[in-house]
C-alpha positions as CSV (number, residue, x, y, z in Angstrom):
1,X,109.3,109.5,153.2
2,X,108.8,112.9,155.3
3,X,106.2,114.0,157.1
4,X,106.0,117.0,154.7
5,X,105.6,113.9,151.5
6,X,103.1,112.2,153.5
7,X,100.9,115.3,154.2
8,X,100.9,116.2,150.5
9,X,100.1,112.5,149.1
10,X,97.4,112.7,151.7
11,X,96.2,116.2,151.0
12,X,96.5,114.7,146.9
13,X,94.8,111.6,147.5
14,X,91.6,114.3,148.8
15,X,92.0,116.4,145.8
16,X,91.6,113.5,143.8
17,X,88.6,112.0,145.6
18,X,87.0,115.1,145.4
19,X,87.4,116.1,141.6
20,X,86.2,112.2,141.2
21,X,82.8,112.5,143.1
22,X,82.0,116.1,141.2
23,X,82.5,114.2,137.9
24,X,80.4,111.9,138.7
25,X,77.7,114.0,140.7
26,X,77.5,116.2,137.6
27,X,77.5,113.8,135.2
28,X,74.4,111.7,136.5
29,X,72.8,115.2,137.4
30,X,73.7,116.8,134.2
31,X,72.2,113.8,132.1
32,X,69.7,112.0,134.0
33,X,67.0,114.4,132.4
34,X,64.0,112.0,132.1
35,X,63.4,111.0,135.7
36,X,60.0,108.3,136.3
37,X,57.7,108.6,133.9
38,X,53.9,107.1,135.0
39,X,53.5,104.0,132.7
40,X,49.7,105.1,131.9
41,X,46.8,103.3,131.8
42,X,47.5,100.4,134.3
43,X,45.7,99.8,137.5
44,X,47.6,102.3,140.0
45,X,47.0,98.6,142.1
46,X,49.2,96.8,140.0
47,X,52.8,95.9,141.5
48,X,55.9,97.0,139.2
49,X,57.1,93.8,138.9
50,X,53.9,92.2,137.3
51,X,54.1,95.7,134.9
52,X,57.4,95.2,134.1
53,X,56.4,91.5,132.8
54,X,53.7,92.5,131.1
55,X,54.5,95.5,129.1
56,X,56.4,94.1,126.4
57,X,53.6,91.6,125.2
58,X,50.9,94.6,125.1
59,X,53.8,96.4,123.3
60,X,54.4,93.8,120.7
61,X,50.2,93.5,120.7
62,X,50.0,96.9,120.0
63,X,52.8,96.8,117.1
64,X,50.9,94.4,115.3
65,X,47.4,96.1,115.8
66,X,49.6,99.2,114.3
67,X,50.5,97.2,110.9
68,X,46.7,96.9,110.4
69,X,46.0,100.4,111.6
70,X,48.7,102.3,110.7
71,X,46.7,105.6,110.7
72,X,44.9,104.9,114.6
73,X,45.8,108.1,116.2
74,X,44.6,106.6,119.7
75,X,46.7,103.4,119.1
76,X,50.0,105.4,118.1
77,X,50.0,107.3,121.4
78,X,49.8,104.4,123.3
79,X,52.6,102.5,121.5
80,X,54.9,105.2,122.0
81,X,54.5,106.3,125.4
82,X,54.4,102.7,126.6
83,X,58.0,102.1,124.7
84,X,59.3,105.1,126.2
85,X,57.7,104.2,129.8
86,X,59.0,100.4,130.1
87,X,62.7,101.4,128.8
88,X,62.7,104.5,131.7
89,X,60.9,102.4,134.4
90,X,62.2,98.7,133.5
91,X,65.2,99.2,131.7
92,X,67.4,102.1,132.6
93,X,66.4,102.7,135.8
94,X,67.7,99.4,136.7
95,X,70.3,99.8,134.7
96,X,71.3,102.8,136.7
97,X,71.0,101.0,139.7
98,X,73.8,98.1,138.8
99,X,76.7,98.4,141.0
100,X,80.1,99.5,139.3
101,X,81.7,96.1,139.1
102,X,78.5,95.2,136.5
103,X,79.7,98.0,134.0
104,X,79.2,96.0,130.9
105,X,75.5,94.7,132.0
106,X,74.7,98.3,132.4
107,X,76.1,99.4,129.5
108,X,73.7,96.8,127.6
109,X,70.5,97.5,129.6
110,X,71.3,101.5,128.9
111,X,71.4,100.8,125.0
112,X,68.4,98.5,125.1
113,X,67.1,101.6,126.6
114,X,68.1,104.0,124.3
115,X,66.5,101.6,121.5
116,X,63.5,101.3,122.9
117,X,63.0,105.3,123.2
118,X,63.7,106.0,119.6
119,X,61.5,102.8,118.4
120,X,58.5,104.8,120.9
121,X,59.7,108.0,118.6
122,X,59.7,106.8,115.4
123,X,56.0,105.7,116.5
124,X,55.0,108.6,117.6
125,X,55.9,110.3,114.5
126,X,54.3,108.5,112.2
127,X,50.9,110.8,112.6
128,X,50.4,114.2,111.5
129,X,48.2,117.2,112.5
130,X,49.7,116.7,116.1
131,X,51.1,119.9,116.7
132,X,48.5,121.2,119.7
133,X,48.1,117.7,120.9
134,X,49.7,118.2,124.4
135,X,49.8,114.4,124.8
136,X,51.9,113.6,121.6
137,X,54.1,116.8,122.6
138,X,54.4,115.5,125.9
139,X,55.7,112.5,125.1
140,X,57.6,113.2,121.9
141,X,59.8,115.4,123.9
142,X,60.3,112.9,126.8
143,X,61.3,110.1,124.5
144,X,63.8,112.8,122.7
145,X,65.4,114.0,126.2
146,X,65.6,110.4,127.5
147,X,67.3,108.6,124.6
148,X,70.0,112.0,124.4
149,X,70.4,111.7,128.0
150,X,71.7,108.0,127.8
151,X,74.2,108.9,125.3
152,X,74.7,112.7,124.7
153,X,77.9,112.2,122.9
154,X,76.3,109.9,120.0
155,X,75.8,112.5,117.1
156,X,74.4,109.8,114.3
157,X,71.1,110.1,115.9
158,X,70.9,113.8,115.4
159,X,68.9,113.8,119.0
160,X,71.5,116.7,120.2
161,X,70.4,119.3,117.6
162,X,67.1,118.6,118.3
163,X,67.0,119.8,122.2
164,X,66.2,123.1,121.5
165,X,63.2,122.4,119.3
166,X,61.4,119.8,122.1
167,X,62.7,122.2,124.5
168,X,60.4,124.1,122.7
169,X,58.1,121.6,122.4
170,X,57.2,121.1,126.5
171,X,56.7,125.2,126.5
172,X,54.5,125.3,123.9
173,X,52.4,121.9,125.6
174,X,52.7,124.1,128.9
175,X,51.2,127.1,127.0
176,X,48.3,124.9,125.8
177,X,47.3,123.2,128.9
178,X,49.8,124.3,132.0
179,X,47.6,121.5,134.2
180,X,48.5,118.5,131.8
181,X,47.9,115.6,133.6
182,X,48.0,117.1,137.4
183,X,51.5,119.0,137.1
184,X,53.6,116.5,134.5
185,X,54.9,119.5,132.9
186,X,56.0,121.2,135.3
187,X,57.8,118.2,136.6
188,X,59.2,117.5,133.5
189,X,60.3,121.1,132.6
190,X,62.1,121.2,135.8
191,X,63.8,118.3,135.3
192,X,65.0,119.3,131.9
193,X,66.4,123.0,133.2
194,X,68.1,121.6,136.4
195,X,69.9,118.8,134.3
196,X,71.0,120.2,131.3
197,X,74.3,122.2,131.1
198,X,73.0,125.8,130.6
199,X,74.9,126.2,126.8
200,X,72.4,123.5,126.2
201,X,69.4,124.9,127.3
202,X,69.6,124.7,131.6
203,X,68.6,127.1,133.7
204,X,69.0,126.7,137.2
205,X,66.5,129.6,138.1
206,X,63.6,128.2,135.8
207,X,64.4,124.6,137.2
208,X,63.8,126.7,140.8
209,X,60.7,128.1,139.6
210,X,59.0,124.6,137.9
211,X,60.2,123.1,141.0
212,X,57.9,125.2,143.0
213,X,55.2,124.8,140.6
214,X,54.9,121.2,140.6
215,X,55.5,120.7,144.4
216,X,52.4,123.0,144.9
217,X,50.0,121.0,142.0
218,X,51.1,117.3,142.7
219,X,50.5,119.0,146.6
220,X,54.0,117.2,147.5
221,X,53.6,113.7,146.6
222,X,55.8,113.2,144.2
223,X,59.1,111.3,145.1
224,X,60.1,112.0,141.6
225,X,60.4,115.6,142.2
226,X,63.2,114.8,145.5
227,X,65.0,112.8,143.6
228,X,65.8,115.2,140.9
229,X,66.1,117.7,143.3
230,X,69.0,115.8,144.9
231,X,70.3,114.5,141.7
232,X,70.6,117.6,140.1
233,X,71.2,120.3,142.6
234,X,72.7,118.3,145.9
235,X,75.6,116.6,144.2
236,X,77.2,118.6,141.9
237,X,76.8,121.4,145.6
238,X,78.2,118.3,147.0
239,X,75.9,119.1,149.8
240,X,75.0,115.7,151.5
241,X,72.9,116.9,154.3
242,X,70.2,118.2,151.6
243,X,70.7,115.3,149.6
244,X,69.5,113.1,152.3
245,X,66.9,115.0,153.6
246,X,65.8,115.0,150.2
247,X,65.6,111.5,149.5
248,X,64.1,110.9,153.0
249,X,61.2,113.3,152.1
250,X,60.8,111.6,148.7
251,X,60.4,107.9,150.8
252,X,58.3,109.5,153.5
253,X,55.4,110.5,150.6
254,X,52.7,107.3,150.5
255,X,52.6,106.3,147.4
256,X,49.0,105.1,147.4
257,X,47.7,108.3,148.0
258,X,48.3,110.0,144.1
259,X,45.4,106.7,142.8
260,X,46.7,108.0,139.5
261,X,50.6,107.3,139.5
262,X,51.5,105.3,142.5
263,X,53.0,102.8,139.8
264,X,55.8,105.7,139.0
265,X,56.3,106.7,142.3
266,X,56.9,103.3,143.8
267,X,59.6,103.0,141.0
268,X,60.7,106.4,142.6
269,X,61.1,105.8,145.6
270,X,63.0,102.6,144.9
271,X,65.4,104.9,143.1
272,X,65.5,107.1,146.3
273,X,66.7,104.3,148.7
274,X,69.4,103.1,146.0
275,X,70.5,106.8,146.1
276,X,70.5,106.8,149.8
277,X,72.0,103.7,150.3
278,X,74.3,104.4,147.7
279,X,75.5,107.9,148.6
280,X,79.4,107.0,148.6
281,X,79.0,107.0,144.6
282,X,78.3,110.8,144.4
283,X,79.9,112.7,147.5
284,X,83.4,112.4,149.1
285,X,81.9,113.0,153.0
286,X,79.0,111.0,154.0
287,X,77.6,112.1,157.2
């Protein structure tokens, strides 16, 4: 072979690498629209692990509480966000984090996942008169983003036409109460514009703007909000420099001082050292 041959099977062996590591930067950007939810009402002391154990018996408590009370408003709520909490926290976040050569364990874990968040939306939508309830909009469009994200190409569940309308949804929570729950929102908002594809509803400039807003009322201690931002904007840039800095800003934030969610962001952060550690998945140069 000449030098001329080797040079262009190089120079092609690059190409390659690099077309490779923008598919795959865009697609986890593009689709990883839920991001950590907080699993609510647990001791912000608890560890993950013992939450992760416990969460399907309160669960299945719950779901026979619900057969008895099939009209308890309160109860419903709880249900639903706690389905679509443990499958984001303890199901496909792990799932994500499987290394390649596991592909068919991760596959598994990601439908468990998706099965869980539509079981937590069919709860949730088995009350009415919840229209200006920020808290059933709120989670009715996370569960809805989450289980399309996982699988956006599976049209029997219908959860593809519906973007627009929980799209809607978190605008019209935002209009009612643009403080929920110390800035969730806004992180949530910007999550959903910076990784959807914009004839789907993204918007790169809102994402910017939501961004802002969150960073300024969670007062920058939210990993979450790093890790989308590095997720979402760094790789499919295929700028690793901002990626790690990033990443190393989300695991520089202590955890223990938001009392309210340092369950989610300890799950965060764990997702920003696999990302870190990791990097090789996404970007062609690692520096």
């Amino acid at each position: 072979m000449t030098n001329r041959e080797h040079r262009e099977n190089r120079e092609n062996r690059v190409l390659a690498r690099r077309s490779a590591a923008r598919r795959r930067g865009a697609a986890f950007a593009r689709f990883a629209v839920m991001g950590i939810v907080a699993v609510m009402g647990m001791s912000c002391a608890t560890s993950p692990a013992f939450v992760g154990k416990a969460l399907p018996s309160i669960i299945a408590g719950n779901e026979k509480k619900l057969a008895k009370n099939p009209g308890d408003k309160a109860l419903i709520l709880e249900t639903g966000r706690y389905y679509i909490s443990y499958a984001n926290a303890f199901v496909e976040t792990p799932a994500d984090m499987l290394p390649p050569e596991q592909y068919e364990q991760k596959t598994a874990e990601k439908q468990r996942a998706k099965e869980l968040y539509l079981r937590g939306i069919a709860v949730l939508e088995t009350t009415e008169g919840v229209d200006d309830d920020v808290d059933f909009l709120y989670w009715k469009a996370a569960g809805v983003l989450a289980a399309f994200a996982i699988d956006p190409f599976d049209y029997s569940t219908g959860l593809g036409a519906k973007l627009p309308e929980h799209i809607a949804m978190l605008n019209h929570a935002y209009a009612l109460d643009p403080d929920y729950s110390g800035g969730a929102l806004d992180e949530m908002l910007f999550r959903v514009y910076a990784a959807l594809p914009a004839e789907m509803g993204g918007d790169k400039t809102k994402a910017r703007t939501y961004f802002e807003r969150a960073l300024a009322k969670t007062q920058g201690l939210s990993p979450g909000l790093f890790v989308t931002w590095a997720q979402s904007f760094s790789i499919p840039a295929q700028d690793y420099p901002e990626y790690r800095t990033m990443l190393e800003r989300a695991l520089a934030i202590n955890p223990n001082r938001d009392k309210a969610n340092v369950l989610a962001h300890k799950i965060s952060q764990k997702k920003a050292q696999w990302l870190l550690d990791n990097a090789e998945y996404f970007f062609i140069e690692v520096n």
